[in-house]
N, C-alpha and C positions, 0 to 999 in steps of 0.2 A: 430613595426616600421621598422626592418631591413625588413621585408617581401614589407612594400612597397617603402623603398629606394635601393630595388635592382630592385623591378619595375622598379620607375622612371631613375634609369642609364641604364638598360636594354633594357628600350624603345625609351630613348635616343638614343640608339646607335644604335639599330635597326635602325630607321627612319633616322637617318646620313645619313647610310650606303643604307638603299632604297630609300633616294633621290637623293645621289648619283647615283644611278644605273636606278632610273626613269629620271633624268636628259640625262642619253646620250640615255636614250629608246625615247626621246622626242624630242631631237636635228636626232638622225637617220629618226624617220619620221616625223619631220619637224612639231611637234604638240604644235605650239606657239600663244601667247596672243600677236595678233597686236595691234599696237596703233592705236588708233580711236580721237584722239584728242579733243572727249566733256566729257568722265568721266575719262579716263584713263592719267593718268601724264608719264610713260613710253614712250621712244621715239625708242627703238628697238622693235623688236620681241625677247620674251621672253619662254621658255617653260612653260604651264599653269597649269600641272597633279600632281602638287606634293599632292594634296588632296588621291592619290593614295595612296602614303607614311605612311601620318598619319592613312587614314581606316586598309592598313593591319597591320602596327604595332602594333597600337592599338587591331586587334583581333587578331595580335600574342601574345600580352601582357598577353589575360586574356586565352588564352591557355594555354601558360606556368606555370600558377597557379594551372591546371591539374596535373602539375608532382610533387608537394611534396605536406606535408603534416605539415600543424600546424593551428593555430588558423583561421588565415584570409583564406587561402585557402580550411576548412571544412565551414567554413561561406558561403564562393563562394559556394561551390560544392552542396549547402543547398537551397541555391538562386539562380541558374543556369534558374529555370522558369523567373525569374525577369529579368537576363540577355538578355535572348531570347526575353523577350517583351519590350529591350529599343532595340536591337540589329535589329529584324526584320524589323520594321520599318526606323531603321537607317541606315540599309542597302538599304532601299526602296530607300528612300533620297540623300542618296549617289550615288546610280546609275541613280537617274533622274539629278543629277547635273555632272554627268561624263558625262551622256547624251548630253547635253546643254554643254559641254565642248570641245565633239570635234563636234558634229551636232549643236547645237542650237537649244533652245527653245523659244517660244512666254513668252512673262510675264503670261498671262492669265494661260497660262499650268505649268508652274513650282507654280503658287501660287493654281493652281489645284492640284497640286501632294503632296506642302506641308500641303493643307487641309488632303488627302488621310493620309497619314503618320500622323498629327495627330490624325486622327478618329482611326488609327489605337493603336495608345498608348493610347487613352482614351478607347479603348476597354477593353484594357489589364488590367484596372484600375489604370493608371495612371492619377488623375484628381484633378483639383482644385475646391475642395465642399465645401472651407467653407474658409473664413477668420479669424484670431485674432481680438476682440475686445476688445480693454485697461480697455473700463470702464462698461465690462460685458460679456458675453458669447457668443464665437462667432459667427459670421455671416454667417447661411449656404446659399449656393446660389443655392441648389435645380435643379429646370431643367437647372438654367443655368450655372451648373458647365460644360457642354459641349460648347457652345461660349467660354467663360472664358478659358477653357485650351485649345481650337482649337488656338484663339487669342494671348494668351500667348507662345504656340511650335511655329508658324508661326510667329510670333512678333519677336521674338528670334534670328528663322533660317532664317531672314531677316535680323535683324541687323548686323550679321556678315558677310554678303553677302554683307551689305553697307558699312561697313568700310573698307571690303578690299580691299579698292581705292592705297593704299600706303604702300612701300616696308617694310617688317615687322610687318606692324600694326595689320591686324587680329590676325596670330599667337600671336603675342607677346601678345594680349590681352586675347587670347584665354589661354594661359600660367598662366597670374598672377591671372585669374578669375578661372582658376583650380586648383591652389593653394591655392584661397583663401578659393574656395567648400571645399578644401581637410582639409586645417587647423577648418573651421566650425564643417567639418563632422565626423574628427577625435575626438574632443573636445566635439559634440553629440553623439559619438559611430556609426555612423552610418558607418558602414564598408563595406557594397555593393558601395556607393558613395564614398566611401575614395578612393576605388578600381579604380572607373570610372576615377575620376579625378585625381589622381598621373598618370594614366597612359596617359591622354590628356598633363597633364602639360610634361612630358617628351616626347612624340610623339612630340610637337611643341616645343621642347628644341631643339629638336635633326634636327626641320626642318628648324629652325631660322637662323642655321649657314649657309644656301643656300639661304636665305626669307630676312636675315637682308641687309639693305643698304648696296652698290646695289646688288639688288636683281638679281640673276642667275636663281631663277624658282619662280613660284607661286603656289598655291595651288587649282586656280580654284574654281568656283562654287561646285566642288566636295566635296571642302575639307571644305570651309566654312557654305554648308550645311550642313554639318557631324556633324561639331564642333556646332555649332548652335543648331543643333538638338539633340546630348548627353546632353548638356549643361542645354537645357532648361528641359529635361525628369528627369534629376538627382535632379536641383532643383526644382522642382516637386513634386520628390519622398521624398525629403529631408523637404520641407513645409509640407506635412503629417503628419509628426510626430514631429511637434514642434506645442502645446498647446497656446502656447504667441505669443505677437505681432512679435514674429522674423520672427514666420513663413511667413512674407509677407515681415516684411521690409531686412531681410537676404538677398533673392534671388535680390530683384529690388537692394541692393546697388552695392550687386557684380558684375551684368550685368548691372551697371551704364553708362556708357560709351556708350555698343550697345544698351541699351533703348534711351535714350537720344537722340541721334542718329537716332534712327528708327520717334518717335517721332517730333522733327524738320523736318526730312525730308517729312514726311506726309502732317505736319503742312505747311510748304511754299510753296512746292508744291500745294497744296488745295489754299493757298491763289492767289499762281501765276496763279493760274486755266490752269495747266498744269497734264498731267496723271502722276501717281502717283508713276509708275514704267521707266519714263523717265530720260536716263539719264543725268548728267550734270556735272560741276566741286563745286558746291555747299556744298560740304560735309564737315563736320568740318575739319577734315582734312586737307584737302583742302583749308579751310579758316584759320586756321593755319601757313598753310606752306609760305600762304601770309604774316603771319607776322614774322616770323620767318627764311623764307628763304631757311632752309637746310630742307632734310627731315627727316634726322635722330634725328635732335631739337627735330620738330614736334613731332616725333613718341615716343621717349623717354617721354616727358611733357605727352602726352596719356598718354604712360605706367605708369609715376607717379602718374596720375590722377586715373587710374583703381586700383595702388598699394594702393591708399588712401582711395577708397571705400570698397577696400578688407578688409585693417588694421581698418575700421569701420564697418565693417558685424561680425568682430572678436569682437570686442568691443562689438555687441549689445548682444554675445551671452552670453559675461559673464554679463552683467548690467541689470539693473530693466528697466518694460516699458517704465516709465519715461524716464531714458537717451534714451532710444530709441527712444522714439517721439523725442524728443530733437536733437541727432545726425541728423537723419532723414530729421528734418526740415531746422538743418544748411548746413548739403550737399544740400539740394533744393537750398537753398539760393546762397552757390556758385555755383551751377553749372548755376545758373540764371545769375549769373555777370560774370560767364566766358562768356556765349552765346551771351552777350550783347557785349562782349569784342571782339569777332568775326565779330560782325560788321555785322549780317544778317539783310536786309532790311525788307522784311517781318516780325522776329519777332520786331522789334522797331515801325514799320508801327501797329502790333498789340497791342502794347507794349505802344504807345499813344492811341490807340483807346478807351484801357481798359480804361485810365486814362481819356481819355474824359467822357467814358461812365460813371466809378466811379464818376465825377464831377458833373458831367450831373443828377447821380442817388442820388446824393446827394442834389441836390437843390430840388431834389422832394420830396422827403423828409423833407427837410426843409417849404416847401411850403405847403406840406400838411398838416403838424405839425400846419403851423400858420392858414389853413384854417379850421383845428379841434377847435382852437381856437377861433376863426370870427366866426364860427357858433356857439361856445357855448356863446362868450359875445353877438351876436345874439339874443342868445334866453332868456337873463338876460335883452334885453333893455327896458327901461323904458318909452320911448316916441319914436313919428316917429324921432324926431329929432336925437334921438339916435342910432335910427336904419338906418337913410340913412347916420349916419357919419359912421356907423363901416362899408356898406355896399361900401363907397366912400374910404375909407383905406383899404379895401380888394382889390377892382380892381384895383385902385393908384399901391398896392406891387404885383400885379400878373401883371403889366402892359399890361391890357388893355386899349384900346384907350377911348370907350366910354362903358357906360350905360345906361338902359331904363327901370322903371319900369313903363305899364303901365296897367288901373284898368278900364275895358270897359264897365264891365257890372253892374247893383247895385247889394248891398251886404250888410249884414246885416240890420241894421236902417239907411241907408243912398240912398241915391239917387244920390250924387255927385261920379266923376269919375273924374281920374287926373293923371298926367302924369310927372314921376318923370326923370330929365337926368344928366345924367354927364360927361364929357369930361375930357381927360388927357391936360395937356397942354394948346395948346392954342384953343381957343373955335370956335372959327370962322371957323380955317382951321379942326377942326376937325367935329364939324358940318357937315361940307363939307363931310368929310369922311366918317361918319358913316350915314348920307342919302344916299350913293351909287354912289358917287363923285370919290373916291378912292378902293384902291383894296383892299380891306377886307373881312376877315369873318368873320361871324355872327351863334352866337346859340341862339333862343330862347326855353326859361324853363318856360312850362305854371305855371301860380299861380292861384289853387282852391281847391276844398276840394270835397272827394266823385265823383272824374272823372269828375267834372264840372269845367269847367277855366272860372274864371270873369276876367283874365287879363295875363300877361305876362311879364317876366326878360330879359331883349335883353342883351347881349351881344357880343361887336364886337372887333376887333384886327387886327393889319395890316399885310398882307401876306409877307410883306417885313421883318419880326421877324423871329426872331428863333422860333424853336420848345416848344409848351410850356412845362415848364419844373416842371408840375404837371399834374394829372387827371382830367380832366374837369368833368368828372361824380360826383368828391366830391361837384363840388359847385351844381349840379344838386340835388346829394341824397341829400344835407347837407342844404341848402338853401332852396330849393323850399317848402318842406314841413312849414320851421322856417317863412319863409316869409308870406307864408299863414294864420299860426297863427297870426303873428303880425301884420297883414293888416288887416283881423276880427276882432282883441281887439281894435285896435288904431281906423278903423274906426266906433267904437259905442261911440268914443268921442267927443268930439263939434269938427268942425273943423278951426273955427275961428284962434284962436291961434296955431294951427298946421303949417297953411299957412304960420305964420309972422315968417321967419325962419331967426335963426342966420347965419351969414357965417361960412360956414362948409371949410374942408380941405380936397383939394384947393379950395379954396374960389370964383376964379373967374371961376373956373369951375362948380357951381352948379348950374341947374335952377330949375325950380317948378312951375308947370302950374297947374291951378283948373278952374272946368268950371261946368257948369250944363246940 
């Protein structure tokens, strides 16, 4: 432990001391983050390069680990290929975001470039092939462990790129999420990651005293790509070697905050139907600061929120899966009533829809339930009487307007042909209706046996309704055959008494016509 708390002051005080010194290299050539007033909340020009800072500290740190000798520093020196392939690419990274810092880049090329840089760590064998499953053996994902870890380095070194809208924020979060790696990783033995991230949490210790409210320089695209991209490499390398469900839900709690984050922004943007790397002042952050007022609030409640997923990633390492789903599920849950709390239009806009939909998908449900039912007491009736009353309380509860059964052709031992109707309501004006008076639509469902129809089920419904809120093909599969049977049985009975029909329900809705 001494070996990495003389990291973390060591690197602290490096990165001070090279911010300081990048700060007047940045004021001499005038290499500043103007305000643009649609994402940016800064009203001067600001110096942008401190992302400088943290990359060399950072590879001054694990230099330094070169010149003595004890446990953690023979581990490095064992593991130096591992080094080299989060470093390689992360230096790729680093220098297309310095790039873009004082020239500028298109969105399309820097999210080119962090494809490039992940292809590049899944080379090295840095890759997401399998997830924990709780209630069995995990889930390898095969060829698509390459999307899957492209999505997740990119995902990542995105998020941090979004948040750092406001003075303090990325660092600071960049800070308690490497502390929280570091306390995981120390408590798994995983000592190449312990390495990484004591010496992130200190680089961004030491660059916060320049970064925190108000902010004297920023770290740029540089730095936030950096931090993004160690970040997501280490837990990475850190889900490999964890067997249980940690290994998926560890890394997403700790980078809670820039998932979350990345996520929403995707999401509203896609909804606003605006591109995806446009920018705006719509960032939590940002919608925070609306409630809150100051920025240092704001940034502070972040940092408590990130310190809370942290001191829950710690939790899940020592606890059984259970509390992990558990934990797991209730940070969903709040971070769902914070977002709600921010007041985003899109997700509420989505946020009823679902609840529509769920409503909506539950009457279908319900409807198809009762129409599994109508068809099997259907296919239990005893007489016609029976069967046009279950057939007159099926369409009543699915409100449709009218119905028609009619029998054109002979069939069985009969020769008569007859024509069954019904109407919702009132009979007259619906009559009207469903002759082609009003604006409706109609399904007919032939009734025969063996590809031959002696007749037909009309169904019709006013355009003026909602959407129906079942499957019209159940009454099709489920009826037309049941009908058929029952219209061959009934009709080999006399039909005398058939005709003399009680009033059914709705009563002034039923007719019945017989002819020869």
């Amino acid at each position: 432990m001494k070996t990495y708390a003389a990291l973390f002051i060591i690197s602290a005080l490096l990165c001070y001391a090279g911010t300081a010194l990048l700060l007047w290299v940045c004021r001499k050539f005038k290499w500043f983050d103007l305000p643009d007033y649609q994402r940016k909340i800064h009203t001067e020009p600001i110096p942008r390069l401190g992302g400088v800072a943290i990359f060399l500290t950072f590879n001054i740190g694990l230099g330094l680990l070169l010149l003595r000798t004890n446990f953690v520093t023979e581990f490095f020196r064992l593991h130096l290929h591992d080094v080299r392939y989060i470093m390689i690419p992360g230096a790729f990274i680093f220098l297309a975001g310095l790039y873009d810092d004082l020239r500028g880049l298109s969105a399309r090329v820097k999210f080119f470039l962090q494809i490039v840089a992940a292809l590049f760590l899944y080379s090295f064998g840095f890759r997401i092939s399998e997830i924990s499953n709780p209630f069995g053996s995990p889930i390898e994902f095969g060829y698509m462990a390459l999307p899957f870890t492209v999505l997740w380095v990119v995902g990542i070194t995105n998020a941090f790129n979004l948040i750092d809208g406001m003075d303090g924020l990325a660092a600071g979060i960049a800070m308690f999420v490497s502390l929280s790696v570091f306390a995981v990783s120390v408590l798994q033995e995983h000592t190449l990651i312990s390495i990484f991230s004591v010496l992130i949490a200190g680089s961004t210790l030491g660059f916060l005293r320049f970064n925190f409210n108000p902010a004297r320089v920023f770290m740029g695209d540089s730095g936030s790509y950096f931090l993004g991209f160690v970040l997501s490499a280490i837990t990475i390398q850190g889900s490999q070697k964890s067997a249980t469900m940690v290994s998926i839900a560890v890394p997403i709690l700790i980078l809670g905050i820039p998932i979350i984050e990345t996520l929403v922004t995707i999401t509203r943007r896609f909804l606003d139907g605006k591109p995806l790397f446009s920018p705006d002042q719509e960032h939590m952050h940002h919608k925070l600061l609306k409630l809150v007022r100051t920025q240092r609030f704001a940034v502070l409640i972040l940092y408590g929120v990130t310190a809370f997923f942290g001191l829950s990633s710690f939790l899940v390492v020592i606890s059984s899966d259970t509390f992990v789903a558990t934990l797991s599920l209730g940070a969903g849950i709040v971070a769902v009533w914070g977002l709600r709390k921010l007041g985003y239009v899109e997700l509420e806009e989505l946020w009823d829809y679902g609840s529509r939909a769920l409503r909506f998908q539950r009457r279908i449900i319900t409807n198809q339930i009762f129409i599994r039912k109508a068809a099997n007491r259907l296919d239990n009736a005893y007489s016609f009487e029976r069967m046009v009353s279950i057939l007159a309380e099926t369409f009543a509860s699915l409100n449709f307007d009218c119905a028609e059964i009619v029998i054109t052709k002979s069939h069985g031992h009969a020769d008569d042909y007859f024509r069954w109707s019904w109407y919702q309501n009132n009979l007259e004006y619906m009559h009207s209706q469903c002759n082609g008076a009003g604006h409706q639509w109609k399904i007919v469902i032939p009734i025969g046996e063996e590809s031959i129809a002696f007749g037909y089920l009309t169904l019709s419904r006013s355009l003026d309704k909602d959407g129906l809120p079942f499957q019209i093909s159940s009454i099709v599969n489920m009826f037309a055959g049941k009908l058929t049977d029952k219209i061959l049985l009934f009709s080999r009975k006399d039909y005398d008494e058939r005709f003399e029909m009680a009033a059914l329900i709705p009563a002034e809705s039923l007719t019945l016509y017989k002819s020869k």
